[in-house]
PyMOL Python script that loads the backbone (N, CA, C, O; Angstrom):
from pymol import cmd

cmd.read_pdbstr("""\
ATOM      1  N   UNK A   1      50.022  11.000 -17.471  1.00  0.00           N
ATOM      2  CA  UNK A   1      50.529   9.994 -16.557  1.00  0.00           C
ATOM      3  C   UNK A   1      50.251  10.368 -15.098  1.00  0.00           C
ATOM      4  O   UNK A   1      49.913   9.406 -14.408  1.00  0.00           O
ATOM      5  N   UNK A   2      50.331  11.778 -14.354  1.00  0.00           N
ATOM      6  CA  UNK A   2      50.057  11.967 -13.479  1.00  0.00           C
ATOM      7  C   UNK A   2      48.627  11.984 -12.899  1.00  0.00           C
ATOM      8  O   UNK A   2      48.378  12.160 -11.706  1.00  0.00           O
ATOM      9  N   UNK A   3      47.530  11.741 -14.065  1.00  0.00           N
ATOM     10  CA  UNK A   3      46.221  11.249 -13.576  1.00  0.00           C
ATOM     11  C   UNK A   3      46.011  10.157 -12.981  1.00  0.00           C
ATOM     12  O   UNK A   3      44.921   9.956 -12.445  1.00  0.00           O
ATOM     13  N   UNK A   4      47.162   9.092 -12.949  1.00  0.00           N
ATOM     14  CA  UNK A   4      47.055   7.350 -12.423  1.00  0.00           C
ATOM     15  C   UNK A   4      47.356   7.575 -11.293  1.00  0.00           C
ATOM     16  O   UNK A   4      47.177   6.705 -10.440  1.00  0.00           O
ATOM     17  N   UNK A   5      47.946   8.913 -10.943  1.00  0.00           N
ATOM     18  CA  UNK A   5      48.271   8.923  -9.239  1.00  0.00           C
ATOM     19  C   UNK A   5      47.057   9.447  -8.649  1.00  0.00           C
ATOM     20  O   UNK A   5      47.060   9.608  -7.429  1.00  0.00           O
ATOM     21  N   UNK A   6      46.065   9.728  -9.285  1.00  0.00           N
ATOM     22  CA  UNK A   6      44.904  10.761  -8.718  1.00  0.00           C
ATOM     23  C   UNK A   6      43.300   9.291  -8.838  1.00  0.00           C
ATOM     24  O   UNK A   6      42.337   9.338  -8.073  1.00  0.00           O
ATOM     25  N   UNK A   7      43.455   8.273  -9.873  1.00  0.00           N
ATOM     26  CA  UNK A   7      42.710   7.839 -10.457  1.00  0.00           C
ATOM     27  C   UNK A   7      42.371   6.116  -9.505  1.00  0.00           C
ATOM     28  O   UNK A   7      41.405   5.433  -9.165  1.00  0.00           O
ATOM     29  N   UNK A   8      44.048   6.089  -9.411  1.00  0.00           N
ATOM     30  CA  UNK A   8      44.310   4.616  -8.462  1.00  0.00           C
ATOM     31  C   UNK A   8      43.589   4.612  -7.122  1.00  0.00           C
ATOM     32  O   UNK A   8      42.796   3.719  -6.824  1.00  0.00           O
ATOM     33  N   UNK A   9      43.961   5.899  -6.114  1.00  0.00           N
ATOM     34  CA  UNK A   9      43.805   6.263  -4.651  1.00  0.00           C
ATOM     35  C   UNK A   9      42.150   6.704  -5.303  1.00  0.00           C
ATOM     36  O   UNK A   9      41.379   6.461  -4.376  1.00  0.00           O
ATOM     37  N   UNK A  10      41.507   7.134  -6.268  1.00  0.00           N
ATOM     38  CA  UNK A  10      40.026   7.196  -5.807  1.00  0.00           C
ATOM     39  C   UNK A  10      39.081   5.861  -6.244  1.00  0.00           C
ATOM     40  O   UNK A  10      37.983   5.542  -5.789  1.00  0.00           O
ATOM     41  N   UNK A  11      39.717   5.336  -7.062  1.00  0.00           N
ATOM     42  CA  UNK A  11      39.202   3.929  -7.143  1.00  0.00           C
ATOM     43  C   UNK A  11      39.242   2.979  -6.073  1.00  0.00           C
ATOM     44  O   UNK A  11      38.371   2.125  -5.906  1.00  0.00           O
ATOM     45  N   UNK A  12      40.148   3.111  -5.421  1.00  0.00           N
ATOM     46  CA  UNK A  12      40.578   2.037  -4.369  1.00  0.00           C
ATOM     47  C   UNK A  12      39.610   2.571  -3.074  1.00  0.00           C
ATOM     48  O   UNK A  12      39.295   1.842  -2.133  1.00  0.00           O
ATOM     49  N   UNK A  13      39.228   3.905  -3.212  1.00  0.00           N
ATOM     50  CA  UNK A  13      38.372   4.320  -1.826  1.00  0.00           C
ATOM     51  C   UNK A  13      37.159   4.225  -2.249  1.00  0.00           C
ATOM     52  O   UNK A  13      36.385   4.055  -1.307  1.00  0.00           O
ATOM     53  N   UNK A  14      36.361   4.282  -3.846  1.00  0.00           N
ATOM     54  CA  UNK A  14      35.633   3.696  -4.222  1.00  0.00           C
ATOM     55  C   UNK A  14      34.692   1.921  -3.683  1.00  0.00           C
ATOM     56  O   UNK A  14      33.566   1.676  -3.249  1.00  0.00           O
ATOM     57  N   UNK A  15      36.239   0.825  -4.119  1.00  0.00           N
ATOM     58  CA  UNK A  15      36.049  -0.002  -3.641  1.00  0.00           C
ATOM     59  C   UNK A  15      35.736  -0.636  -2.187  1.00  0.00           C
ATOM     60  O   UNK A  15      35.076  -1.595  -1.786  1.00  0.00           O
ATOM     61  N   UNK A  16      36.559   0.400  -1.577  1.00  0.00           N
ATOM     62  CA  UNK A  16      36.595   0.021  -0.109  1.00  0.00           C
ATOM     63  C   UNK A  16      35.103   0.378   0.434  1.00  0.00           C
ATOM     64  O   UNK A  16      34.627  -0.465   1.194  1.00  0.00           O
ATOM     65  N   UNK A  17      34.005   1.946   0.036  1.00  0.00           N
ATOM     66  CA  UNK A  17      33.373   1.809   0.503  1.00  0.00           C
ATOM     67  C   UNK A  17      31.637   1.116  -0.250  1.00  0.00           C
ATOM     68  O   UNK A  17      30.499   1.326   0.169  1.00  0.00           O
ATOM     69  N   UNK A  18      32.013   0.433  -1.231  1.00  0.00           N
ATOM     70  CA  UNK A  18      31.426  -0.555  -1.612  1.00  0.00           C
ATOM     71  C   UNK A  18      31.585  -1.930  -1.198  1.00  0.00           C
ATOM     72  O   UNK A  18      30.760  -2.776  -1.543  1.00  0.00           O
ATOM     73  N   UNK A  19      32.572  -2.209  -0.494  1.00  0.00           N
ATOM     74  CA  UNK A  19      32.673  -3.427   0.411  1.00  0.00           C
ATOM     75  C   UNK A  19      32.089  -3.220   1.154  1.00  0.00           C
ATOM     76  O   UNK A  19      31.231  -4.070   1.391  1.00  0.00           O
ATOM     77  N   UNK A  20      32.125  -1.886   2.106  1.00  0.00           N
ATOM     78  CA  UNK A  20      31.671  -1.672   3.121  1.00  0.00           C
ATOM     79  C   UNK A  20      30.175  -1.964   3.360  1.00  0.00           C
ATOM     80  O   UNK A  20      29.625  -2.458   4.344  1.00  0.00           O
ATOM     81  N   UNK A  21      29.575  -1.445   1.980  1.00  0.00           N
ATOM     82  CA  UNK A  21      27.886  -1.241   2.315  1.00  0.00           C
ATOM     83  C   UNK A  21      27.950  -2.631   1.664  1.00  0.00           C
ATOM     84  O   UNK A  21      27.193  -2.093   0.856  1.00  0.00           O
ATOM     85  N   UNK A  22      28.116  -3.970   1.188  1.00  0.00           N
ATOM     86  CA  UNK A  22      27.838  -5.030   0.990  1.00  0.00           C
ATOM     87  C   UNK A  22      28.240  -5.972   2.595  1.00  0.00           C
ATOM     88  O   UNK A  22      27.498  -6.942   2.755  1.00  0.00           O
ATOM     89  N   UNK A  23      29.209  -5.776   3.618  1.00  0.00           N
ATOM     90  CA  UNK A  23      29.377  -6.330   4.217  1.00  0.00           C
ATOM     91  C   UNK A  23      28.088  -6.169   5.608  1.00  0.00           C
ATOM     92  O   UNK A  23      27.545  -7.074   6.241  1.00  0.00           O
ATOM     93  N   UNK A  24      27.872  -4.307   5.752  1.00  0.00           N
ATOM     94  CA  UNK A  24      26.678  -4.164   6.479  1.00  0.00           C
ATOM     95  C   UNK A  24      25.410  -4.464   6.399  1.00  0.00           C
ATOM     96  O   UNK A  24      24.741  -4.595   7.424  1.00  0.00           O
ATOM     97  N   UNK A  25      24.703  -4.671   4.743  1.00  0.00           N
ATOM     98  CA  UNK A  25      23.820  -5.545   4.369  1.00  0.00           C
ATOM     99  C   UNK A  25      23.975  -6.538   4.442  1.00  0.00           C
ATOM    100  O   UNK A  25      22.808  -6.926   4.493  1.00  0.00           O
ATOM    101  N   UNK A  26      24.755  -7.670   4.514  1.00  0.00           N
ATOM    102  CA  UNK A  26      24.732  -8.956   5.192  1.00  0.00           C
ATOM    103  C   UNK A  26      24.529  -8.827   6.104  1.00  0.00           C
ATOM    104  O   UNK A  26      23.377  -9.096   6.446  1.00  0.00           O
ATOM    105  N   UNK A  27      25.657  -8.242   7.313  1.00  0.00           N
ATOM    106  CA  UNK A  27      25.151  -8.517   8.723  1.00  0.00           C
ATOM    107  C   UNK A  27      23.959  -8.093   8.828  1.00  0.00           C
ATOM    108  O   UNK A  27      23.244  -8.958   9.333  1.00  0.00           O
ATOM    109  N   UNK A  28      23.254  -6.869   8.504  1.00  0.00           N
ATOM    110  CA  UNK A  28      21.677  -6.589   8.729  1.00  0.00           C
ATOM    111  C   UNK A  28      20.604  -7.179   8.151  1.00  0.00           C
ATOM    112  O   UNK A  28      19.514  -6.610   8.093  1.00  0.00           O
ATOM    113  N   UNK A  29      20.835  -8.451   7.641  1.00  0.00           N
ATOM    114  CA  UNK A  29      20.227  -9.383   7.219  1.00  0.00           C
ATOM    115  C   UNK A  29      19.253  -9.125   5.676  1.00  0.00           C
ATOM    116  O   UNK A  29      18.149  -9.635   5.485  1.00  0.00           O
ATOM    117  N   UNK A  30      19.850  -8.383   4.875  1.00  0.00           N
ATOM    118  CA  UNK A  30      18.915  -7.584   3.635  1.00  0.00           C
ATOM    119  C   UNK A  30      19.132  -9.193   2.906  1.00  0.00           C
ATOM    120  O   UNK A  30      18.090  -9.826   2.736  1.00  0.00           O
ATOM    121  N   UNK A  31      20.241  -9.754   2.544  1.00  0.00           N
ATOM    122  CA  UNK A  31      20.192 -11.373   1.514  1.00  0.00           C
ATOM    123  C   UNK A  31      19.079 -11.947   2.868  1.00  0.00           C
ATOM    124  O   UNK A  31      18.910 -13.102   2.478  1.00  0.00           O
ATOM    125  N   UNK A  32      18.582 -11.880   3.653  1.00  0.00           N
ATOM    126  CA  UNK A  32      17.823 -13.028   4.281  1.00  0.00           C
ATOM    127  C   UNK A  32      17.556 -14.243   3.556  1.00  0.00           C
ATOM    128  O   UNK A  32      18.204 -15.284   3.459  1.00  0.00           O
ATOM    129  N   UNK A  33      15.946 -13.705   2.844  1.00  0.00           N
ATOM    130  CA  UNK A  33      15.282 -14.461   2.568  1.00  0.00           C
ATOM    131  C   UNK A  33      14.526 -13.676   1.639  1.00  0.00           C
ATOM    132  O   UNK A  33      13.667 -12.861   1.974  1.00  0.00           O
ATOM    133  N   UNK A  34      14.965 -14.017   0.113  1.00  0.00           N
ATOM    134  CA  UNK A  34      15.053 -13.375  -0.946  1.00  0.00           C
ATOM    135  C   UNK A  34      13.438 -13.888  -1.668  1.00  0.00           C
ATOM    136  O   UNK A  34      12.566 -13.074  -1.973  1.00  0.00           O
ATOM    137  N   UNK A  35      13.324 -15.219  -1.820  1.00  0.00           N
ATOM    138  CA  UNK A  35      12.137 -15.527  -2.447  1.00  0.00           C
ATOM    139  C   UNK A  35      10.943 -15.279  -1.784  1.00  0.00           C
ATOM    140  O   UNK A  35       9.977 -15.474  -2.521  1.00  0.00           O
ATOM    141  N   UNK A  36      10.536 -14.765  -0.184  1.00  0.00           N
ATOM    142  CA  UNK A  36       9.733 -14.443   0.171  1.00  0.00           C
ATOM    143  C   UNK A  36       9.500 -13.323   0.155  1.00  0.00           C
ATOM    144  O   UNK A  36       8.499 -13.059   0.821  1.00  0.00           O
ATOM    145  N   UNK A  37      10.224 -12.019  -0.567  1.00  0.00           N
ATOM    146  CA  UNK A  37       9.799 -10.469  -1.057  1.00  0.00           C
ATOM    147  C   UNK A  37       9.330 -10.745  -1.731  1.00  0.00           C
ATOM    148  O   UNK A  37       8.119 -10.576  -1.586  1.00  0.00           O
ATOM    149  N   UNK A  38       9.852 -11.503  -3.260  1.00  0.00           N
ATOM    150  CA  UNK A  38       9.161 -11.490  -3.831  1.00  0.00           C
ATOM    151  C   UNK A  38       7.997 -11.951  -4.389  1.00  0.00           C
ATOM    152  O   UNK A  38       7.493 -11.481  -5.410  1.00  0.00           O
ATOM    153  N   UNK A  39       7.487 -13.012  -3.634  1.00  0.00           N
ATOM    154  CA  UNK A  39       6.231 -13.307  -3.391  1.00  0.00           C
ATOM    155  C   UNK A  39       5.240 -12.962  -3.006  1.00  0.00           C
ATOM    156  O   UNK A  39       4.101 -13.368  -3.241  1.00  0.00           O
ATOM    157  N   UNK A  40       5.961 -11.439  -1.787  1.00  0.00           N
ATOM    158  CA  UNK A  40       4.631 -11.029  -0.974  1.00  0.00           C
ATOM    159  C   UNK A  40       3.847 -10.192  -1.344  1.00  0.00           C
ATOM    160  O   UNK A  40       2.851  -9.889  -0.688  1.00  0.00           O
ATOM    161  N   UNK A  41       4.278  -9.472  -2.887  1.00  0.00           N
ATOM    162  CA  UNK A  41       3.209  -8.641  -3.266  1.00  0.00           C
ATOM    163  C   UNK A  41       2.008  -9.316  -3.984  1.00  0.00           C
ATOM    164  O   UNK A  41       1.020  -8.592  -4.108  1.00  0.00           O
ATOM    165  N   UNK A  42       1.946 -10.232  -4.344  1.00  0.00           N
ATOM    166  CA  UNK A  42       1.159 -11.414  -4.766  1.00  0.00           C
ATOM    167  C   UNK A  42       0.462 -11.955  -3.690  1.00  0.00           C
ATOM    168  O   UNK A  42      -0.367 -12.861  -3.778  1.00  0.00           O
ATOM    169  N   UNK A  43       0.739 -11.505  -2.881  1.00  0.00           N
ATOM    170  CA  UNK A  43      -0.254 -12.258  -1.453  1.00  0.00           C
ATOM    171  C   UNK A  43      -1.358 -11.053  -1.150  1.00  0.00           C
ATOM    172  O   UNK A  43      -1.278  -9.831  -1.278  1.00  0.00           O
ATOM    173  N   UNK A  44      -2.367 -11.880  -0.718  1.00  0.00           N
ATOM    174  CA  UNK A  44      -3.693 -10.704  -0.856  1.00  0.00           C
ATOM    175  C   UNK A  44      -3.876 -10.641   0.966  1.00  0.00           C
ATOM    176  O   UNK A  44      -3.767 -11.578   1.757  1.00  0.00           O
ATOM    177  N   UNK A  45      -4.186  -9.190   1.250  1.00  0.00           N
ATOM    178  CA  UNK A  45      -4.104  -9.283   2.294  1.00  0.00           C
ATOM    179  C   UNK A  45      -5.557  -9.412   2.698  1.00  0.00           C
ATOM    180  O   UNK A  45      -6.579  -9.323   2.017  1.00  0.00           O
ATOM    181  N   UNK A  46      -5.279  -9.776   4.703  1.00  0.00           N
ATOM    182  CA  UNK A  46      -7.026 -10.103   4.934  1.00  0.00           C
ATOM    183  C   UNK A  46      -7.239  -8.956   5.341  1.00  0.00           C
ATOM    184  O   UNK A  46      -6.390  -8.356   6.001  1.00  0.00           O
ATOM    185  N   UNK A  47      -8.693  -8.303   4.950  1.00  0.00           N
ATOM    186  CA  UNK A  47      -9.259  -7.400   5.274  1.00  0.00           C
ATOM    187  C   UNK A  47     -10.387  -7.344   6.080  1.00  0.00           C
ATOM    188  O   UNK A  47     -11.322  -8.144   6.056  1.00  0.00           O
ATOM    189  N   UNK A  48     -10.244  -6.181   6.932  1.00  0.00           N
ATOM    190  CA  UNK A  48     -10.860  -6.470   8.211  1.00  0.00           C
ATOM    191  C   UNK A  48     -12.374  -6.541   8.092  1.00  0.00           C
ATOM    192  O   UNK A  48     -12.407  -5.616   7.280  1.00  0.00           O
ATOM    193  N   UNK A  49     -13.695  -6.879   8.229  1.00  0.00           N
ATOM    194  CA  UNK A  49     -15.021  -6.274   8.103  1.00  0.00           C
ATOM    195  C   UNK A  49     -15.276  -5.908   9.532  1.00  0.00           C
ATOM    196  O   UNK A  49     -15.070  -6.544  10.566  1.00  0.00           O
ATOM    197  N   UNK A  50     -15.990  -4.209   9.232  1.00  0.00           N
ATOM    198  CA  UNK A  50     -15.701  -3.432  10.652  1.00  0.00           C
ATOM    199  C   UNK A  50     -17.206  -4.073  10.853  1.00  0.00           C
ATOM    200  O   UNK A  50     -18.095  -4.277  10.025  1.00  0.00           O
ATOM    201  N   UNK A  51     -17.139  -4.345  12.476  1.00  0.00           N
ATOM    202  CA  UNK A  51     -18.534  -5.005  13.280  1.00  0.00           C
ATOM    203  C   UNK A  51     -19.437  -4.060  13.290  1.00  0.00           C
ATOM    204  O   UNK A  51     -19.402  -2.923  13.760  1.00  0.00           O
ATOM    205  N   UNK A  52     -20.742  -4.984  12.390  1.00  0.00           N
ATOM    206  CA  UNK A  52     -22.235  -4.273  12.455  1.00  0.00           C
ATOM    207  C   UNK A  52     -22.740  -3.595  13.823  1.00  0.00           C
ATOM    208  O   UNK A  52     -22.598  -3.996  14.978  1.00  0.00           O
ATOM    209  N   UNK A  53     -23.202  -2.755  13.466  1.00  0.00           N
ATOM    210  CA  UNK A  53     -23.804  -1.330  14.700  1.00  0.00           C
ATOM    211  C   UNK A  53     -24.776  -2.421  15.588  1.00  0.00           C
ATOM    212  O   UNK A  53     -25.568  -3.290  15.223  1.00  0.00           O
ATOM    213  N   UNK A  54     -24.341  -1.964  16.895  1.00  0.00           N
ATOM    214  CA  UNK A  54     -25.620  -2.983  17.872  1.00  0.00           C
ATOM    215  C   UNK A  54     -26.924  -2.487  17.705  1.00  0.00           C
ATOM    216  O   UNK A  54     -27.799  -3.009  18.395  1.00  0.00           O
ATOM    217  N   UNK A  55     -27.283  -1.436  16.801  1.00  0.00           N
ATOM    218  CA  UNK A  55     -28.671  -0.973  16.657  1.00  0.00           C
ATOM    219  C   UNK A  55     -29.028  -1.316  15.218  1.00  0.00           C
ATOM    220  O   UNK A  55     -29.074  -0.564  14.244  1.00  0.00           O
ATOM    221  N   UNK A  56     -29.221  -2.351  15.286  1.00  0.00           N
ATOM    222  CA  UNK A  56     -29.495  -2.864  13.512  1.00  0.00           C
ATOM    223  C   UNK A  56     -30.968  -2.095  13.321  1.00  0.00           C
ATOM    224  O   UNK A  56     -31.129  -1.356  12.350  1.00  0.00           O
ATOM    225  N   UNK A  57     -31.982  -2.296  14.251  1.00  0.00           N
ATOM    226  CA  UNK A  57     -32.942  -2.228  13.876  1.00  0.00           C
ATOM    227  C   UNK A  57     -33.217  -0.768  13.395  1.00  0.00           C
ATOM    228  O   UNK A  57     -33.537  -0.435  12.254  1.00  0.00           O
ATOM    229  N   UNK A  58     -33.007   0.151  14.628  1.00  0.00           N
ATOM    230  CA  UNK A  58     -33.081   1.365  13.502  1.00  0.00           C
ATOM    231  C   UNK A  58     -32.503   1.953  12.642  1.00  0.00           C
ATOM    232  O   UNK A  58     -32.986   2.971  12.147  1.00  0.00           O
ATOM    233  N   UNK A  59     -31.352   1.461  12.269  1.00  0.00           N
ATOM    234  CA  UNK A  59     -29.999   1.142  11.082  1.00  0.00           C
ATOM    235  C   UNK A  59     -31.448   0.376   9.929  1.00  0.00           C
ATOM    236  O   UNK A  59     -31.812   0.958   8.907  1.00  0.00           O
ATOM    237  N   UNK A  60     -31.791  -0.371  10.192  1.00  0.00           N
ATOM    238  CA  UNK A  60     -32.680  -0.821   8.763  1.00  0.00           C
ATOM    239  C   UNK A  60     -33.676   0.159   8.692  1.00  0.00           C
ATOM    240  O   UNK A  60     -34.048   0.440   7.553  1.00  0.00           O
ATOM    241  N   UNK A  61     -34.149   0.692   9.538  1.00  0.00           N
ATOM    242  CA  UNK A  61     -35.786   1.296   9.873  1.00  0.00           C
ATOM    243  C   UNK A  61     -35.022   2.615   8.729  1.00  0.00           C
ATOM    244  O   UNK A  61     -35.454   2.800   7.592  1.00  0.00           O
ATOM    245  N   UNK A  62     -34.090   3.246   9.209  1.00  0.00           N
ATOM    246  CA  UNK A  62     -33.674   4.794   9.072  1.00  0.00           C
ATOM    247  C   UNK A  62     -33.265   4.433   7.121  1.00  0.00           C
ATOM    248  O   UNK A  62     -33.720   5.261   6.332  1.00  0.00           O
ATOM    249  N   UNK A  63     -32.624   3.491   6.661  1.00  0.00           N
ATOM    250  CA  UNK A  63     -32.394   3.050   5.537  1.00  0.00           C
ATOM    251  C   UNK A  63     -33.227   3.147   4.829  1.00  0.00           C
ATOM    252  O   UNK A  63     -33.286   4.145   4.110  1.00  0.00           O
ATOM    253  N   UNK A  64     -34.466   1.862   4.745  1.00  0.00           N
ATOM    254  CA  UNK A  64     -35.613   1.901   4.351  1.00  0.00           C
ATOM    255  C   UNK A  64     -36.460   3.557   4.124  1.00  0.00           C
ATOM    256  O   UNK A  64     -37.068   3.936   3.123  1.00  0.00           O
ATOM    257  N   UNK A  65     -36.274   4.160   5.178  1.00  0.00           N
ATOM    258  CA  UNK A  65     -36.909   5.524   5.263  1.00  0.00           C
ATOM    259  C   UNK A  65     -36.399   6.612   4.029  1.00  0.00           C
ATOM    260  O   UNK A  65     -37.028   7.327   3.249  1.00  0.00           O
ATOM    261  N   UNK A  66     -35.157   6.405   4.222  1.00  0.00           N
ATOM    262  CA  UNK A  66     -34.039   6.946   3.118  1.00  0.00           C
ATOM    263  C   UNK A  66     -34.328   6.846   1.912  1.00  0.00           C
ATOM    264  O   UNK A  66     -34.552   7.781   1.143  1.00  0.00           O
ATOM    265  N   UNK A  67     -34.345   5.150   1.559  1.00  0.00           N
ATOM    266  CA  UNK A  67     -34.649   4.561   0.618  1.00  0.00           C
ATOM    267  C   UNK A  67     -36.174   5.262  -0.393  1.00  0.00           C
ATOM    268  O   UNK A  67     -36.304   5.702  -1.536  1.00  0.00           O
ATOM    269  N   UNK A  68     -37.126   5.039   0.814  1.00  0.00           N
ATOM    270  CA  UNK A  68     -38.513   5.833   0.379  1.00  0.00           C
ATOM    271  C   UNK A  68     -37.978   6.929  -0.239  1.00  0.00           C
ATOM    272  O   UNK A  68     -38.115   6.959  -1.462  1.00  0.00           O
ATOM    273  N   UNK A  69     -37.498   7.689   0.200  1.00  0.00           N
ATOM    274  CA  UNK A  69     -37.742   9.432   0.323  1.00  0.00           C
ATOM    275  C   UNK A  69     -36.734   9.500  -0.978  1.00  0.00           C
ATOM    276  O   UNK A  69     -37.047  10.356  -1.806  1.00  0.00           O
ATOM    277  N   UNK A  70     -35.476   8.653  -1.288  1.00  0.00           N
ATOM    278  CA  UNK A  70     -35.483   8.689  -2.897  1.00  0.00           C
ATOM    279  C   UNK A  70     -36.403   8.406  -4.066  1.00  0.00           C
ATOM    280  O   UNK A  70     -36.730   8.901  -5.145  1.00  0.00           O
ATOM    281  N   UNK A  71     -36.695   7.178  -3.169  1.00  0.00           N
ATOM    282  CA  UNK A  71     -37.537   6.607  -4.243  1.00  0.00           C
ATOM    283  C   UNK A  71     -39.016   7.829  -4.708  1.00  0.00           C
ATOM    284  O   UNK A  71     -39.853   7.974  -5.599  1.00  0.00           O
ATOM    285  N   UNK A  72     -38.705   8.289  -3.785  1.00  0.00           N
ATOM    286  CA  UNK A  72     -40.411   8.957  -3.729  1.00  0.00           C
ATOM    287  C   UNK A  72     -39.922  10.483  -4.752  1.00  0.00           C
ATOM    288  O   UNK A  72     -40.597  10.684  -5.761  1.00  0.00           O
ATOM    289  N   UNK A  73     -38.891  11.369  -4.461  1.00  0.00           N
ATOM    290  CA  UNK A  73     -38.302  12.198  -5.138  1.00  0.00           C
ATOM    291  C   UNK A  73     -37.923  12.135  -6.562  1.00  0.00           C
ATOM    292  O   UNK A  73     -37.945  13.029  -7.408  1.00  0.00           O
ATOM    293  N   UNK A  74     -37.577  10.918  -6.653  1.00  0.00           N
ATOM    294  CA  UNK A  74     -37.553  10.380  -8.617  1.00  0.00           C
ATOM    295  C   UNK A  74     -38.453  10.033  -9.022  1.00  0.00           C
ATOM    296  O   UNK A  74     -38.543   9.896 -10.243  1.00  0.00           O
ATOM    297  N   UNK A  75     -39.858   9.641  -7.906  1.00  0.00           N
ATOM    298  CA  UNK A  75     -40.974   9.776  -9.041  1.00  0.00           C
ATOM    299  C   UNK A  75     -41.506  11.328  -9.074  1.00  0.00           C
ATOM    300  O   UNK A  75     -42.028  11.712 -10.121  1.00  0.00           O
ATOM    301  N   UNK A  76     -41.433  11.908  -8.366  1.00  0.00           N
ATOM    302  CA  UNK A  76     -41.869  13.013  -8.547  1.00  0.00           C
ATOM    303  C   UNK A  76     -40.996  13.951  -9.393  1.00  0.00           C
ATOM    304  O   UNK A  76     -41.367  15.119  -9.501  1.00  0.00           O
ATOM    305  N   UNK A  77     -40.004  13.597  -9.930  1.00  0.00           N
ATOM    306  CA  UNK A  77     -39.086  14.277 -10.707  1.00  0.00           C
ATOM    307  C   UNK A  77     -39.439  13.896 -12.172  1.00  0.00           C
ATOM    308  O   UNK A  77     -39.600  14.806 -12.985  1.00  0.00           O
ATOM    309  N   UNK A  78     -39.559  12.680 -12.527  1.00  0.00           N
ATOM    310  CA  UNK A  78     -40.105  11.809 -13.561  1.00  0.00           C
ATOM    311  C   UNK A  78     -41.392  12.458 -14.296  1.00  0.00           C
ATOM    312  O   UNK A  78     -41.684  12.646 -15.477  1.00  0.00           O
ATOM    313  N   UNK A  79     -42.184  12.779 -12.756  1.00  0.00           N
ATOM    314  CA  UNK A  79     -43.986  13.622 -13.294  1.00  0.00           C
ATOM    315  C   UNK A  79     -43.627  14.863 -13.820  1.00  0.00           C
ATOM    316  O   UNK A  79     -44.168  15.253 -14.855  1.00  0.00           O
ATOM    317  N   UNK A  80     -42.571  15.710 -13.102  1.00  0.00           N
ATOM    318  CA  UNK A  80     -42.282  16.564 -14.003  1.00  0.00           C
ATOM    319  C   UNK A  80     -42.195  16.768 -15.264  1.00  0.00           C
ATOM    320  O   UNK A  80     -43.039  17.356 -15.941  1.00  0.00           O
ATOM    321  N   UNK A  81     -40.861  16.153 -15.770  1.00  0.00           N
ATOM    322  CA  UNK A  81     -40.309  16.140 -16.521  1.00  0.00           C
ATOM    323  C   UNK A  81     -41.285  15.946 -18.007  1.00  0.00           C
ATOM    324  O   UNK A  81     -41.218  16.541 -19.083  1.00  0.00           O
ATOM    325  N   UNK A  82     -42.363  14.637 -17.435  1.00  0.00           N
ATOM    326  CA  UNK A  82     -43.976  14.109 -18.560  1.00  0.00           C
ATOM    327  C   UNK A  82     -44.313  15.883 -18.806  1.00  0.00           C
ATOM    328  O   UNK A  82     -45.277  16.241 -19.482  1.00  0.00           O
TER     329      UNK A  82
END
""", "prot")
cmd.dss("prot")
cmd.show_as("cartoon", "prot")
cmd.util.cbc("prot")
cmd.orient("prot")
């Protein structure tokens, strides 16, 4: 019986500070606007495309060059291999 004197007073401070954190989430606006969380992970975001180099031309020239010098290394890897 003397546990209801120990059990009442921690329940009741229980409650009180569960009011508490429901009354500060209202005022801080957490119920706002409930159906737009959960919508927003479903929303695709825009992604930026970072702006092409003002030197395209030797940006293609240096590519192409690249390009060769694989291309040219796998055939010569290929003759090996025959």
């Amino acid at each position: 019986m003397e546990i209801v004197f120990i059990l009442i007073p921690v329940s009741l401070v229980i409650v009180v500070i569960a009011l508490w954190a429901f009354v500060w989430s209202v005022r801080n606006d957490q119920y706002d606007d409930l159906e737009k969380e959960a919508y927003r992970i479903l929303i695709d975001e825009e992604i930026e495309i970072p702006h092409p180099p003002t030197n395209q031309d030797t940006d293609v020239k240096n590519t192409m060059q690249d390009q060769d010098r694989i291309e040219g290394s796998s055939i010569k890897q290929s003759r090996r291999t025959v």
